[in-house]
N, C-alpha and C positions, 0 to 999 in steps of 0.2 A: 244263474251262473254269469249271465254278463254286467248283471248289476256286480258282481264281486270281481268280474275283470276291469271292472272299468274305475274302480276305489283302488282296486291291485296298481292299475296303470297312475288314473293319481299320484298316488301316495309315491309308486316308484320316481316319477320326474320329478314330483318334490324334492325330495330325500336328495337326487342328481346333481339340482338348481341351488342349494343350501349348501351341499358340499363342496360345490365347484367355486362358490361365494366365498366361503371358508378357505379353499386352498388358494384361492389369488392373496387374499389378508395375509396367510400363515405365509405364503411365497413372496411377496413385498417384505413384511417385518422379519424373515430370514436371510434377505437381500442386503438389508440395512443392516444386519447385524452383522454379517459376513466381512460386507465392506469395512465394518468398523474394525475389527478382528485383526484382519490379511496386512502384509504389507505392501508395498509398493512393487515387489517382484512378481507376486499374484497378479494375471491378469482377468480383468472382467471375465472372461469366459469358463475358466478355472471358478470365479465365485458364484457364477450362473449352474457350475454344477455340483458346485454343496451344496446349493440352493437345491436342486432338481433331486440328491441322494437325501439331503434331509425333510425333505415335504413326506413323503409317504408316513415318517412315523408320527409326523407333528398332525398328520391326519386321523393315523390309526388311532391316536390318543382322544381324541375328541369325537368320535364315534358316535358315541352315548350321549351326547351335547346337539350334535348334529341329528342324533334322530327322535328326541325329545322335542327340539325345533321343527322337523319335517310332520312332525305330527300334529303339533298345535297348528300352525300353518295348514295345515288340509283342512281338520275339521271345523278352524274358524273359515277355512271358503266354502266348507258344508253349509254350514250355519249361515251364512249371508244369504245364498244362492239358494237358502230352504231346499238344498238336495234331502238334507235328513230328512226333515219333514216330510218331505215326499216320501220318502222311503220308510220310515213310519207309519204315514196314510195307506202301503201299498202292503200293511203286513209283516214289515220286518223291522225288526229292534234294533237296540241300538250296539247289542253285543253281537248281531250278525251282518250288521256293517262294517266294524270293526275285524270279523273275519279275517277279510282280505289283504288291510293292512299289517294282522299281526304275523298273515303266513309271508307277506312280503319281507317283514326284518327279521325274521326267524333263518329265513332264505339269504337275507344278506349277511345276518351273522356268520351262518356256517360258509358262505365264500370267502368272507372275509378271514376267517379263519386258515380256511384249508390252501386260500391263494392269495389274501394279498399279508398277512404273516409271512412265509417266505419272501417276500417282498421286500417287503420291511426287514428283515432279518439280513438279509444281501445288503440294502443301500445303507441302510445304519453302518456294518460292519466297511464298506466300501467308505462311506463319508468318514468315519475314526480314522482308518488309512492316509486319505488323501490330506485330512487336519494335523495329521504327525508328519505326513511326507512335508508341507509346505512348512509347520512351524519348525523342523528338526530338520530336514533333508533324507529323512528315513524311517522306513515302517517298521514298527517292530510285530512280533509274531507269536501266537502262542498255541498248544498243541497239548491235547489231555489223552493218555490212553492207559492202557495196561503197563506199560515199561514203565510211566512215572509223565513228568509235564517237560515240557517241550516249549523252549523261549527264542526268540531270538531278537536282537536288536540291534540298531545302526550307530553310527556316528563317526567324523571325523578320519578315526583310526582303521576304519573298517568296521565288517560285520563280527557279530560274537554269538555263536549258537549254544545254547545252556540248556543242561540236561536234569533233572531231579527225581531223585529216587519219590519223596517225599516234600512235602510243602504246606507251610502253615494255611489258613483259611482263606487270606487275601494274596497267597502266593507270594509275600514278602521275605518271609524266609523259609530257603530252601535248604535241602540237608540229603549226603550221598552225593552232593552235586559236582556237573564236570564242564567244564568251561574251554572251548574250541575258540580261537580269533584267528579272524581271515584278515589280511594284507588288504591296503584299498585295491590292490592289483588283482585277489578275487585266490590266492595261494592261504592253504595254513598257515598260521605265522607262532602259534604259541597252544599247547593245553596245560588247563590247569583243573587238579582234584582235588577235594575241600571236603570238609566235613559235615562245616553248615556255612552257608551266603545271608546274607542280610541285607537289605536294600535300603540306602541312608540315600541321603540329598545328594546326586549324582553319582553316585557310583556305587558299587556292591561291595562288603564289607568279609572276608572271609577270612575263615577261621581254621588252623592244621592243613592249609595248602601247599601243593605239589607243583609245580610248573615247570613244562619240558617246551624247550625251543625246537620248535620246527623249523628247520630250514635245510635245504638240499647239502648234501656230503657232510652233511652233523649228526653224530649220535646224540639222540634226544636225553640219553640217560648219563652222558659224559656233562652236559649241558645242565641237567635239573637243579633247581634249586627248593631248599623246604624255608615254608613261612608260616609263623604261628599267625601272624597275622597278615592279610593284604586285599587291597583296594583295587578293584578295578571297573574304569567309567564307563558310566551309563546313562543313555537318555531315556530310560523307564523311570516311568513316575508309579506311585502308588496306585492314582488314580487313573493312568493309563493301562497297567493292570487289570486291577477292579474291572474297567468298559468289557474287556475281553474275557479275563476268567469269571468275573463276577454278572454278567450283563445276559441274565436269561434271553432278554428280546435280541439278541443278537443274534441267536441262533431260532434256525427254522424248526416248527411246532413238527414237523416230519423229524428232524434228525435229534429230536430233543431226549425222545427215548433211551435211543444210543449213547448218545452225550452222558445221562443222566447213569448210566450202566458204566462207561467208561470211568465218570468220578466215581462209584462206590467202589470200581475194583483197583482204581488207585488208591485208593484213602481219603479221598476228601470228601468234602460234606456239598451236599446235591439238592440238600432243603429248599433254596431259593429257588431253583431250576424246577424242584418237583411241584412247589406252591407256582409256578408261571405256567406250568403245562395243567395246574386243573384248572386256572382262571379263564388259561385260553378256549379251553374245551364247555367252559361255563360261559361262555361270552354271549353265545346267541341270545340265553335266554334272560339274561341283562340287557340285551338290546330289547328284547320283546317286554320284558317292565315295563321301558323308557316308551316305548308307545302305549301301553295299556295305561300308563302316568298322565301322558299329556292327552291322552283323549277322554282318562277322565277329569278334567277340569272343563274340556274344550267343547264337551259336544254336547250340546245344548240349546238352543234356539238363543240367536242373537239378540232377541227383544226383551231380555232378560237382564241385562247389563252387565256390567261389573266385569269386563271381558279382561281389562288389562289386571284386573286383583287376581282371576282367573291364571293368568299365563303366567305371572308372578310366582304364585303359588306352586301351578306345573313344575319351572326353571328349578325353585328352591329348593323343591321337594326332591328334585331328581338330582342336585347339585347335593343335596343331602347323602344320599343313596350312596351316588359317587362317592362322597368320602369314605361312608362306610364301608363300602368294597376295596377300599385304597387301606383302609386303616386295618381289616382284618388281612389284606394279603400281609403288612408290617408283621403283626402276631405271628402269622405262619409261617413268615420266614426268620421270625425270633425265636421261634417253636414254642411257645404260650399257645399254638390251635394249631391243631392237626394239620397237614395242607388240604387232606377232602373236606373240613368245616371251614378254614379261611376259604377255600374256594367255591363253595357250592351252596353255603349258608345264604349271605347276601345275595348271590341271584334270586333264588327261590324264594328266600322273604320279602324281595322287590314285589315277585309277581305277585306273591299271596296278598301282597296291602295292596298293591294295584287291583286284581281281581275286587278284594274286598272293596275300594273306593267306588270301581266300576259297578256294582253291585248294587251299592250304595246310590251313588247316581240316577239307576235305571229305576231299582225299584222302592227308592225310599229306603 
């Protein structure tokens, strides 16, 4: 037992040492890129903290990178330092060495999962925010439930809160929809009912609308006017959208369920959302591949050679892996594969060629 606390404890400061390496690079080149970005009204401290909201995800993502390296990394200082050996000589193989580091990233999987997912899910959502406030002057907002979707956004004119019965898949166009504008004074200033909104290049495109002026000692309805067509500006993009309604990782693996209930009983499609909630719950044991990967290439007696075709090979193989869990989550959210076979397929056949390679290794 303390020979596997003491590969446990290894492996864990490795894994620490690698990642911390990782987030100073990923926190430099998101520093520069920032700077390039902002303009002159953003101050350094402001870009110090997109810097600080966007490092968690640009970490979460390379996970599997970082623990493919933490692995090679130990058992080539196994192998220098003839711990294996010893540990060999002493009775124990080389698949009950490995024990302890694979219950270590099996363990970090599911924390990373269950805590720093929410993490990541807050600063992501937090960093979008603060990149629309500085390049726009204004966040916009979006809201899915039973009553229909729920928008809001800024600009110039004031705020405009937008309601929709119903909404195409990238919530471009909306339909049943009812449109509130607030004064930059923070008062109603105008609603407007439509039939269907469309969202063209700055502004929203509607169709059979209604518009009642709000303003104090005014009858709204002495006021109205009807418009088969009309235009009103917006600083929503497509692709500001998309981050929000479309952007699984924004949302925390806790509240994903809900979410995912919420879009089926509005009408929209929840496929993406439901392919990200099995990947993330299949995560651990794609981490736990990525070390049964790199150790087996890695562990081995050093006097054997060939260590860098070795770790070569480890990288590629798991750089492999990676795509293919990248390319079948695509399928599953094109619905060409179920979301439990895009999610659960690629872990499990990770491990089973790992096992297999590991297997291979030890006993011929």
């Amino acid at each position: 037992m303390t020979l596997h606390y003491y590969f446990a404890r290894r492996f864990l400061w490795v894994f620490l040492a690698i990642l911390a390496v990782f987030a100073i690079f990923q926190a430099l080149l998101d520093l520069v890129e920032e700077l390039r970005r902002v303009d002159d009204s953003v101050g350094f401290g402001a870009v110090v903290q997109l810097v600080a909201l966007k490092l968690p995800e640009g970490l979460y993502q390379i996970l599997p990178l970082v623990m493919i390296l933490a692995t090679i990394a130990l058992f080539l200082a196994l192998a220098r330092s003839s711990e294996l050996v010893v540990a060999r000589a002493a009775g124990r193989s080389g698949l009950t060495v490995l024990a302890a580091p694979l219950i270590v990233a099996l363990i970090i999987g599911a924390l990373t999962v269950a805590m720093m997912n929410p993490i990541v899910a807050a600063t992501s959502k937090r960093y979008a925010d603060l990149r629309e406030i500085y390049q726009s002057g204004n966040a916009s907002a979006l809201s899915i439930g039973p009553e229909g979707l729920w928008l809001r956004q800024g600009g110039p004119q004031g705020q405009v809160v937008i309601r929709a019965a119903r909404a195409n898949a990238e919530a471009t166009e909306l339909y049943d929809v009812n449109f509130v504008a607030y004064a930059p004074g923070g008062g109603p200033a105008q609603r407007i009912v439509a039939e269907r909104a469309r969202l063209i290049d700055g502004a929203w495109q509607l169709s059979d609308a209604k518009a009642w002026p709000l303003a104090a000692g005014l009858n709204p309805e002495s006021g109205a006017r009807a418009h088969d067509t009309l235009e009103i500006p917006s600083t929503l993009t497509q692709d500001s959208i998309r981050d929000r309604f479309g952007k699984p990782s924004s949302i925390a693996i806790w509240d994903l369920p809900a979410f995912i209930a919420d879009l089926d009983e509005a009408g929209f499609s929840a496929r993406r959302h439901v392919v990200w909630l099995q990947m993330e719950l299949a995560r651990p044991l794609f981490l736990a591949a990525m070390v049964l990967i790199g150790a087996g290439f890695t562990m081995r007696p050093a006097r054997l050679g060939r260590t860098g075709l070795a770790v070569l090979s480890a990288v590629m193989l798991g750089f492999g892996l990676y795509y293919v869990r990248n390319f079948a989550q695509i399928l599953g959210e094109n619905g060409q594969l179920t979301p439990l076979l895009a999610a659960w397929v690629p872990p499990v056949a990770s491990l089973l060629l790992a096992m297999g390679l590991m297997l291979h290794m030890e006993d011929g």
